[in-house]
Structure formats: C-alpha cells, structure tokens
C-alpha positions in Angstrom: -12.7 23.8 -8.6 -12.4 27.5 -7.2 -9.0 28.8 -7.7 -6.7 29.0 -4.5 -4.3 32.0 -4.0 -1.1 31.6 -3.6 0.4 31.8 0.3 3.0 33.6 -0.7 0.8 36.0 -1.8 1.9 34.9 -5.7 -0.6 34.9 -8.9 -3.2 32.3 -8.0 -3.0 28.8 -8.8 -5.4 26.4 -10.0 -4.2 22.8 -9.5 -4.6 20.5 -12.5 -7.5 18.1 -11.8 -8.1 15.3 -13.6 -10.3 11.5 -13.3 -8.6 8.9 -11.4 -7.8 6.4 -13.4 -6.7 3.9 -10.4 -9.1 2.2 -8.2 -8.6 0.6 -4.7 -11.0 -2.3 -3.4 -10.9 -3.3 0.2 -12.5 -6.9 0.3 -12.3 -7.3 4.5 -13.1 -10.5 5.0 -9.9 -13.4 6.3 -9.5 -17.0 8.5 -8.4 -15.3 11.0 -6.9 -11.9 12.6 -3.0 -12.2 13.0 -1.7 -10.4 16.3 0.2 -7.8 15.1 -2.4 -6.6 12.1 -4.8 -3.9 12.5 -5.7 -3.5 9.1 -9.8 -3.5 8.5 -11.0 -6.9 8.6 -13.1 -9.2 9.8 -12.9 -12.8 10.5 -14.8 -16.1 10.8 -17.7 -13.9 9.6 -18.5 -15.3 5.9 -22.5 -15.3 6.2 -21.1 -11.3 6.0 -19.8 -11.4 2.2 -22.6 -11.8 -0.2 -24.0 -8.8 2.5 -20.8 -7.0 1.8 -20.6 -7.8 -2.1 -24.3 -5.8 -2.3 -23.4 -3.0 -0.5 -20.0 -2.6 -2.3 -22.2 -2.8 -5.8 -24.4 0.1 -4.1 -22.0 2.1 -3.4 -20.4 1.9 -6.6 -24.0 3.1 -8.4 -23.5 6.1 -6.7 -20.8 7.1 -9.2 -22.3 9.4 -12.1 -20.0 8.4 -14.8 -17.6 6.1 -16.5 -14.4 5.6 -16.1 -11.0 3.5 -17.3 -8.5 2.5 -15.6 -4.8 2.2 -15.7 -4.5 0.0 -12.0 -6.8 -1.8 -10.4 -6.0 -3.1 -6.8 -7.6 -5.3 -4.7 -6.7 -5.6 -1.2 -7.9 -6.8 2.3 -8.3 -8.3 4.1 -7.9 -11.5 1.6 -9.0 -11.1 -1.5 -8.2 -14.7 -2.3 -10.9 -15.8 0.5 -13.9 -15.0 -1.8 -14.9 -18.3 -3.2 -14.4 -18.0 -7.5 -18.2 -17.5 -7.0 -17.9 -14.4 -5.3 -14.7 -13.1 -7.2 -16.7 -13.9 -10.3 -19.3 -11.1 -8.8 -16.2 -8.7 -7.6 -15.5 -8.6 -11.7 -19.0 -7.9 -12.5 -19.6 -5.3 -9.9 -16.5 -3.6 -10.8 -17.2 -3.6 -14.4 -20.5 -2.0 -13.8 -18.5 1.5 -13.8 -15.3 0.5 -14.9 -13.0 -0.5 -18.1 -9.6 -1.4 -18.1 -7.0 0.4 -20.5 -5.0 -1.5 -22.7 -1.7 -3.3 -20.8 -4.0 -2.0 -17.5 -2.1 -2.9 -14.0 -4.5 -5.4 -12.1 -2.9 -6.5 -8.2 -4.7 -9.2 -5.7 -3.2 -9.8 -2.8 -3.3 -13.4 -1.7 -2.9 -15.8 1.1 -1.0 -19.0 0.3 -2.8 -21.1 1.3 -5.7 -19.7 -0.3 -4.3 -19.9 -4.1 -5.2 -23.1 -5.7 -5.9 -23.6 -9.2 -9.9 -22.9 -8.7 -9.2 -19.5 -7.3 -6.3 -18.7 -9.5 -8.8 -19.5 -12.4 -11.2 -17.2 -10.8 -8.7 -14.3 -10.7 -7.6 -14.5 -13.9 -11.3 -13.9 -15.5 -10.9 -10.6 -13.5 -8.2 -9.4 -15.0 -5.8 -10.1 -12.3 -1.6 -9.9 -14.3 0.0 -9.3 -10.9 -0.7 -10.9 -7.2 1.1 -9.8 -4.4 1.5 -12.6 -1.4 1.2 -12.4 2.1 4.2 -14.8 2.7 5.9 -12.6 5.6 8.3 -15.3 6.6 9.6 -19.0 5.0 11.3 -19.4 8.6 8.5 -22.2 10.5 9.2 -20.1 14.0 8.6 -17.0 13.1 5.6 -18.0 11.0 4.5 -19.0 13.9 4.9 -16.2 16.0 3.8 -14.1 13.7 0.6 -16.4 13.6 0.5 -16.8 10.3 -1.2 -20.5 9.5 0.7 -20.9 6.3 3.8 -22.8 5.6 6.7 -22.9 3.1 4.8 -25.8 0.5 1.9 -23.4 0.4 4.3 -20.5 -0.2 5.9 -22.5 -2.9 2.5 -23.8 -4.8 0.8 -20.4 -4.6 4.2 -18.9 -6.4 3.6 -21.7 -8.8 -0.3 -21.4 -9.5 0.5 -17.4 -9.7 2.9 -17.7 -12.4 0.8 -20.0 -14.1 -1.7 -16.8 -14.9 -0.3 -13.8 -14.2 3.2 -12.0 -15.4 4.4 -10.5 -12.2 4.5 -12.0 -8.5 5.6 -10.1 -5.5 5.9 -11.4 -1.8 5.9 -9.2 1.3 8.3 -9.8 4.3 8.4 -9.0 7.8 11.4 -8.1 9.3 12.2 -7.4 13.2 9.6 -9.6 14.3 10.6 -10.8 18.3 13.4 -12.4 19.1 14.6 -12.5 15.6 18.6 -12.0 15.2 20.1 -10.4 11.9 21.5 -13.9 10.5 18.2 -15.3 11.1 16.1 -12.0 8.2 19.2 -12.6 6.2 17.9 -16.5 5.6 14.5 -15.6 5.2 15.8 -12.7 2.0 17.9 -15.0 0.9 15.2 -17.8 0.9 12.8 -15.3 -0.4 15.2 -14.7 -3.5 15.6 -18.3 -4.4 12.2 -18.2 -4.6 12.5 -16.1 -7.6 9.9 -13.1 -7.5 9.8 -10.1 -9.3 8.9 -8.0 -6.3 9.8 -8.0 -2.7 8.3 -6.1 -0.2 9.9 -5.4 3.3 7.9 -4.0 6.3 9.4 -3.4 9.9 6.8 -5.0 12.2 5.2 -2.0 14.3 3.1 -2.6 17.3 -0.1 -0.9 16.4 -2.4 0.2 19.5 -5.3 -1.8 19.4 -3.6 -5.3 18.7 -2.7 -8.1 20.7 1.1 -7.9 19.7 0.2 -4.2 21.2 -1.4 -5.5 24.9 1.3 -7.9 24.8 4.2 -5.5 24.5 2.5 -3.4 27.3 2.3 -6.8 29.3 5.9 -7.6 28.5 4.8 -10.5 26.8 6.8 -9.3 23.5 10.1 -7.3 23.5 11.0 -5.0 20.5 13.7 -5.2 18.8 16.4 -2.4 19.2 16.5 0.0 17.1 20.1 0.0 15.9 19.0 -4.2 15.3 15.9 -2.6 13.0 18.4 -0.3 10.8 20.6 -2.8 10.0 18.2 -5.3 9.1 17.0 -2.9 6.4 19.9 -2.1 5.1 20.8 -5.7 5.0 17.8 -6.1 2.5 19.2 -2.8 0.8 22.1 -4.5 -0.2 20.8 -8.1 -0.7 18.1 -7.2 -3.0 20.4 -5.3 -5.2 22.6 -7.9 -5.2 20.2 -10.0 -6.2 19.3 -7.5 -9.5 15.5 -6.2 -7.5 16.4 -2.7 -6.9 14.4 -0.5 -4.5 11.9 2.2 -5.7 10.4 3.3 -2.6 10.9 3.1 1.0 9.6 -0.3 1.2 9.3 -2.0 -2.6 12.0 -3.7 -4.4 11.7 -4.9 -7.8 13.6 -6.3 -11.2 13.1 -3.9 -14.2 9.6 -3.6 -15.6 7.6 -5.1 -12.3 7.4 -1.8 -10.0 3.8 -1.6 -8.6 2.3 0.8 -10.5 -0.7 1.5 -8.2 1.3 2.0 -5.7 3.4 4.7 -7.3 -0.1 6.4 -8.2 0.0 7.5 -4.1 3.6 8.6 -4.4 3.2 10.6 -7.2 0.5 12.3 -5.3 -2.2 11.2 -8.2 -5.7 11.4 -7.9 -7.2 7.4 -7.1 -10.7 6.2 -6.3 -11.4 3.8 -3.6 -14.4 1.8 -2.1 -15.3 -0.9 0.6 -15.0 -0.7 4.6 -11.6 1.6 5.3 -11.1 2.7 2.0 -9.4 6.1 1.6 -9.3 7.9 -2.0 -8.1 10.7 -3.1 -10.5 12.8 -5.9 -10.4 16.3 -6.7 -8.1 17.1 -3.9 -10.7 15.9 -1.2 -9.3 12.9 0.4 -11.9 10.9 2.0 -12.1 7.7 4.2 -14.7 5.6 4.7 -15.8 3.3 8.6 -13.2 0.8 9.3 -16.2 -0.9 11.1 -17.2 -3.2 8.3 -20.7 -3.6 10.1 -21.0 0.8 10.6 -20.0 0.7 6.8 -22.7 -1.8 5.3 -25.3 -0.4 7.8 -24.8 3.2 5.9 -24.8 1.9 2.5 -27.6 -0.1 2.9 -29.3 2.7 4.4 -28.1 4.7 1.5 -26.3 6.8 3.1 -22.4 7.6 2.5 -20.1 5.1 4.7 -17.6 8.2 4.9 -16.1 8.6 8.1 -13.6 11.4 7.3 -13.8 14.4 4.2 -10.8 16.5 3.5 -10.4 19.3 1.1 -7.2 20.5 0.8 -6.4 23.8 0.2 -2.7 24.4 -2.3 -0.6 24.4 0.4 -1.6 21.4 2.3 -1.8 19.5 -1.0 1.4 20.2 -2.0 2.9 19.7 1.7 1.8 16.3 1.1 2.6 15.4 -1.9 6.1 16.3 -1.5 6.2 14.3 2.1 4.7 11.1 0.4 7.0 11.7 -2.9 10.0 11.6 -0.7 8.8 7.9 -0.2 10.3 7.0 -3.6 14.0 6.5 -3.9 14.1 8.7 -6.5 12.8 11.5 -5.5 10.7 14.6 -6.7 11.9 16.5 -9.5 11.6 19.8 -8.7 10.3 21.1 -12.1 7.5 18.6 -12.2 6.6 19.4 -8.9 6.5 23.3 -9.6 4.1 22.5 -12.5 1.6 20.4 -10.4 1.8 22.8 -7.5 2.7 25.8 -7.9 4.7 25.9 -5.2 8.3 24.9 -5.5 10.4 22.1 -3.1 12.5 25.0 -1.5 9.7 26.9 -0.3 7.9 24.1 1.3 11.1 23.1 3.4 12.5 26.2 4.3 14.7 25.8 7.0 14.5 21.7 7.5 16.1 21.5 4.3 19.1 23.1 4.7 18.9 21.1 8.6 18.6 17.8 6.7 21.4 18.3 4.4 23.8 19.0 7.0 23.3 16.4 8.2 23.2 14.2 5.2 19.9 12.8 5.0 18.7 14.7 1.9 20.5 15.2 -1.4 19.5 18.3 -3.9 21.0 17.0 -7.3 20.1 17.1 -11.2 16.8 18.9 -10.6 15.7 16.3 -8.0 15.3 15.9 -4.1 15.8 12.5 -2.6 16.7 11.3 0.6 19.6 9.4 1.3 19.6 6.1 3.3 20.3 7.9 6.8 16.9 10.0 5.9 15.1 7.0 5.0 15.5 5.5 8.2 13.5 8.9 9.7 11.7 9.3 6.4 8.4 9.2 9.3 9.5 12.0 11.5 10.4 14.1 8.1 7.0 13.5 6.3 5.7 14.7 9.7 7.9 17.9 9.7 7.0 18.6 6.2 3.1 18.1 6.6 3.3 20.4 9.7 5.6 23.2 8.8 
C-alpha cells in the first residue's frame, strides 16, 4: 500500500494492513419478504439456490490464497432455509479457501420455524457454536403485524434444538413496532429473558424506502411511533437487560459475560473482514467494496465471470480513520484514544474538533481514562453524530 501523508501536514503514515481473518456470507434466499425488511433477499425462488451456491463457489476461486479465520458469519436472508443438503455444500464451498482457528466464532442466523433437529444437525457439521434467531416478538399481535409467520412454540423448540449443538444463542427484538405501548415491549423483554439467552438484540423498527411498511406509512396505513415513545422503550431495555445480568456492548447488543458477538465487534473495531454473496460489503486493505443487491444482476456477473461489485472504495487516512472512530462510538465502551492513535495516526481530538467540545456540553460524550464513549443521551443521536463525524 502507498503511504498516505498526513492532513495535517505530519510525518506520513502508513496504516497497518493485515488479512481478514472474519468472513461474512449472505445466503439470500427466505419464505417470504416481511413488510418492513429491505435487507437483500429473495423469496419463493428456491429453483434459484443450487444457481446461487455455484456462483458463490466461483466467486470464492477468485481468491489467490488461504486464509483462517477467527469468525465466520452467515447471514441472509435465512440461512436456516437451505435444506442440510445445501448447507452441507455451504461448508464445502467455504472450506475450499478457508480454516477455522482454534475456539473460531461461527454465527447462523435462523428462522424458528426453520430449526428442527435435521437442520440443526446440518449446522453443526459446519461449524456453527452460536445461532442468532429471528424471533422479533413472543407477543401473537405484533408477530402478526410484523408478518412474521412464526409463533412462540417454534420460538421455544428452535431455542431448544440450538442449545442442543451450539454454546451461545442470541435472539433479536423489535421494538416500536405500530401501535405498540411501552407496557406492551416491556412483556415481550421480559418474556424474552425468561427465555433464557445469552444474547439479546434490540432494533427500533425503521421505515426503509422501498418497503411496504414504507408505502404504507406514506398511505397512512401505519403510524410511527413518537419519538419520546421510541427513547424510552430503549432505555427500558437498558435497564431491564442489566437487570437481568446481559449487559450492553454496543448500541444495539446485549449480552452475559463471555457471549458478545465477536464478528460483530470485528466492524466496530474498524477491522479488516471479507465478505461474499448478493449485498455483501467487505472491508480489505482499506477498500471497502459492495457487491449487487439484485441477487439475479449478482449471479449473472459471476457466472459471466465477471466481478458482482456494485460499489469500490479506497480510503485515503483520513476518511478511514473518520470512520472508524464514527462506527467505534457504536460500542459502549468506547475508543481508547491510544489505540486509536496507533492504528491511525490521527488522534480522537483532531478528528472532532469543534463537535467534541459541542457534544460534551451537552452531555452526550464523556472523555475519561484514555477513552471516548458516548453517554446514553448521545446514543439516542449516535446516527446524526457518526454523520457529523464522517462529514467534518
């Protein structure tokens, strides 16, 4: 990598590049589209996933070397919807180019209803010691109008057949769906808890353009919540999940000790992570690419062998630390500042300038013990700051 000068006009810097040792899988294939979700998928077309398994193998030849890995996740999409057949071929295609280190992190995320004891089987001969489930709600209503087609017995026997394989189970939650009141998220963490996981995730639903919950709000068909409602249905899950011994580590991820996602930490550290399949983004020698969300524009590349990338990024020392710090902020404990020197070159004060001392005015970031972390108040905005920071 050529050497990039300094903005300040410093000695030049030469960031610290090393071999991802994380990979991302985007398997797009589920029953069906849920309205608010405009994640890259594709469903009720299965004649399209021994297609897609080829392509996926292709573009993984492409690679010149080796590599190991420390976390493996596969995502969707559903995962789980690939028959043990085709999951057995997901392991082998995989394997062509990859090895997994010693105590190696390996996610699926799974539909309940799509974990029985033949698929868990499946996903254990791939490696899989952690599966994350799409459970959302355990309230029958707002599973429904979150059309979701699962209920709270396939909640229950997919937490079962998990822990029957793997050592760490998390569930994700949405929270501020319609009409939903306060009491009514409170059941569904508490419910959740009972439940007994070793992560939680909580996600505010967002009306993405594009969706149906999107033409709906515009039709007012669907009414947001407020946002006051939204903030104290977070920090209702704030202080119930830490009552409840799962303490947050980023924005969105709870967890008891010892079953924090590492992958996931990989993107807030800012670490380098490879990444294949329709919509897959990676980040490799400080170019951060994306491949076609089309699923049909990305297999008609590959199998013309051509690269399915849609966007290429290089990022020059500046930008790359810019965005580091905004996604590092996403963890609740912060960035250490001396860390972040070392990787960047650039220290945390000169990237914020002016917003800094703006934001701790007005309480929303805290400079303490050689780190920077935002306080609650700043992780309700932590968008509009990771905005500010990328385009100062």
């Amino acid at each position: 990598m050529a050497e990039q000068v300094h903005p300040r006009g410093c000695a030049t810097f030469r960031p610290r590049v090393t071999s991802p040792r994380s990979l991302y899988i985007h398997i797009p294939f589920c029953r069906h589209r849920c309205g608010y979700c405009n994640f890259t998928l594709v469903a009720g077309r299965d004649h399209l996933i021994e297609r897609f398994l080829d392509a996926l193998q292709t573009e993984l030849s492409w690679l010149s070397d080796s590599f190991e890995l420390d976390t493996l996740f596969l995502g969707g999409g559903t995962p789980s919807h690939l028959s043990p057949r085709q999951l057995d071929r997901v392991s082998e295609i995989i394997s062509s180019r990859f090895t997994l280190a010693d105590g190696a992190e390996v996610t699926a995320e799974c539909n309940p209803n799509d974990l029985n004891q033949a698929c868990g089987e499946a996903l254990a001969k791939l490696g899989v010691n952690r599966v994350s489930l799409g459970v959302q709600s355990l309230q029958p209503g707002k599973l429904k109008t979150l059309e979701r087609d699962h209920n709270i017995y396939d909640i229950k026997n997919a937490i079962d057949v998990a822990h029957s394989f793997c050592n760490s189970v998390s569930i994700d939650l949405i929270f501020a769906a319609p009409g939903e009141t306060l009491g009514q998220w409170e059941s569904d963490l508490d419910q959740a808890i009972g439940l007994n996981p070793d992560h939680i995730s909580t996600y505010e639903l967002t009306y993405e353009k594009g969706t149906q919950f999107w033409n709906r709000l515009n039709r007012g068909q669907l009414f947001q919540s407020d946002e006051d409602l939204r903030a104290q249905m977070y920090c209702s899950a704030i202080e119930r999940l830490a009552n409840a011994e799962m303490m947050q580590y980023d924005i969105s991820s709870f967890a008891k000790p010892q079953h924090r996602c590492r992958h996931n930490v990989v993107y807030w550290t800012g670490d380098p992570y490879f990444a294949f399949g329709p919509g897959a983004s990676r980040f490799v020698d400080s170019i951060r690419q994306t491949n076609h969300q089309s699923t049909m524009s990305y297999l008609k590349l590959v199998e013309q062998q051509q690269p399915p990338v849609a966007e290429s990024e290089q990022l020059d020392a500046i930008n790359s630390a810019k965005e580091r710090l905004a996604i590092g902020l996403r963890m609740i404990d912060g960035v250490n500042a001396e860390r972040f020197k070392l990787a960047t070159g650039i220290s945390v004060a000169e990237i914020l300038g002016d917003l800094a001392s703006q934001l701790q005015d007005n309480e929303m970031l805290i400079q303490a013990d050689g780190w920077w972390r935002l306080t609650t108040q700043g992780i309700l905005i932590c968008d509009w700051i990771s905005g500010e920071i990328v385009s100062g």
